[in-house]
N, C-alpha and C positions, 0 to 999 in steps of 0.2 A: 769339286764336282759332285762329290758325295750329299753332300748340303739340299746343293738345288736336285737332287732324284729325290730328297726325302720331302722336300716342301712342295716339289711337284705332284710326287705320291699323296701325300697329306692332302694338298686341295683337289686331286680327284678322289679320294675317299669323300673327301667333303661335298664335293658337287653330286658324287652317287647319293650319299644320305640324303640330301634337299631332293634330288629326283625322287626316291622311293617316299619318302613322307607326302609326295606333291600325288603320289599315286596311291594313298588310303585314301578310304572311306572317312565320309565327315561325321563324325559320331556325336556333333554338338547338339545339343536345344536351348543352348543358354542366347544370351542379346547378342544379334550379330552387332557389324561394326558398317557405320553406317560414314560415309564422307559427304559431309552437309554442302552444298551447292555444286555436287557432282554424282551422287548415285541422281538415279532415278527410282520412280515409283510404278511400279510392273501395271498397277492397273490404270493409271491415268497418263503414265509418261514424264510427268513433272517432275522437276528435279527437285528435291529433298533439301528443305531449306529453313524449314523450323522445328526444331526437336523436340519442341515441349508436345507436338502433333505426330511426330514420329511414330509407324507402327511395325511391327514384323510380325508373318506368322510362319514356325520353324514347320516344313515337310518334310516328309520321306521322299528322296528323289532321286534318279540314275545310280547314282554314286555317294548314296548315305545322306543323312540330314542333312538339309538347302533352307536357308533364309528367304522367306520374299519380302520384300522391303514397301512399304505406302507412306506416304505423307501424311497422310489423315486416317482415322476410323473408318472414314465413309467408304474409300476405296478399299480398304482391307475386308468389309464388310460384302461389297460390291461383288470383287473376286472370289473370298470364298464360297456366296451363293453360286456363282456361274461355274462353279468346280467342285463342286460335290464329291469329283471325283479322289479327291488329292486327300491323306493319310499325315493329320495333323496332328504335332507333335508339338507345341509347346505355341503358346500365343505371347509378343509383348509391348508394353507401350512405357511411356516416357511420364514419367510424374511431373503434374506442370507446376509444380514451384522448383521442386530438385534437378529436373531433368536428367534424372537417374531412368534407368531402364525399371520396368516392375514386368513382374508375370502377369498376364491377365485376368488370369482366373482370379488373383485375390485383390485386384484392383478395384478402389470406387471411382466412379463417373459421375461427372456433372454436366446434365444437356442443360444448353440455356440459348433462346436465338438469339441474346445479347453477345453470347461467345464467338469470336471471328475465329474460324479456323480454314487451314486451307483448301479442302471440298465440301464446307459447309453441312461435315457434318451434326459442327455444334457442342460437338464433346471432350473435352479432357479428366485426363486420369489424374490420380492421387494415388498415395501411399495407405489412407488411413479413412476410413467415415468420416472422422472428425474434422481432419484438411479439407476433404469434400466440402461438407456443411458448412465451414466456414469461408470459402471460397462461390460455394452456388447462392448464399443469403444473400448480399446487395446484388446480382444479376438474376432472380427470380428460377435461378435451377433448380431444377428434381437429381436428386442424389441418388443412383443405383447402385448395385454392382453388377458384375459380367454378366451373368443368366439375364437379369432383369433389363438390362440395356439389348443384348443379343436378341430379346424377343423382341421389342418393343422401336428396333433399328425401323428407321421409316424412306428407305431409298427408292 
């Protein structure tokens, strides 16, 4: 009987510790975790279905850092013009050959209206200038980086 009080006590220790970790603060900005043909995308609704368009931008929200999740540039773009108000903390998208996550900020972009992406905004990330440039030459792209695409977004 001894046995089972100690294995009973053991998995309520264990359920309190998953409860209190379930009640911090989210202290991340790294890439969230995305479930392809089941998240959705906050500013259009669409479900999230091609990664290499994949975007997130990390806020300060209720209860510590919050992922928002977009399918494309376009919407992420979209969103955080209509919300000026929101305290961004880390931007990211998907390298389209790796379909690794990248930060934004040191990302190249290639706009090309040859590029189908999912709200049309035309652009995917890379890892390097170089992948850029070599990926935007047979589709007639302009190779940016973040600032230079950020201004130049036409929604």
């Amino acid at each position: 009987m001894s046995i089972l009080r100690g294995i009973g006590f053991g998995f309520t220790c264990l359920l309190m510790g998953l409860a209190l970790l379930g009640c911090r603060g989210n202290t991340q900005d790294g890439p969230p975790s995305i479930r392809y043909g089941d998240s959705v995308c906050i500013e259009c609704g669409m479900i999230i279905s091609d990664e290499r368009f994949a975007t997130s931008t990390v806020i300060v929200g209720d209860r510590g850092n919050e992922p928002l999740l977009f399918d494309d540039f376009n919407c992420q773009m979209i969103f955080e013009a209509k919300h000026d108000e929101l305290t961004i903390v880390n931007r990211w998208c998907h390298d389209h050959a790796t379909h690794e996550w990248l930060p934004m900020a040191s990302a190249w972009f290639v706009k090309s209206d040859q590029l189908r992406t999912p709200m049309a905004s035309h652009v995917a990330a890379f890892g390097t200038r170089d992948q850029a440039e070599a990926f935007a030459e047979p589709i007639e792209g302009a190779v940016m980086d973040f600032d230079t695409l950020w201004i130049a977004r036409d929604f």
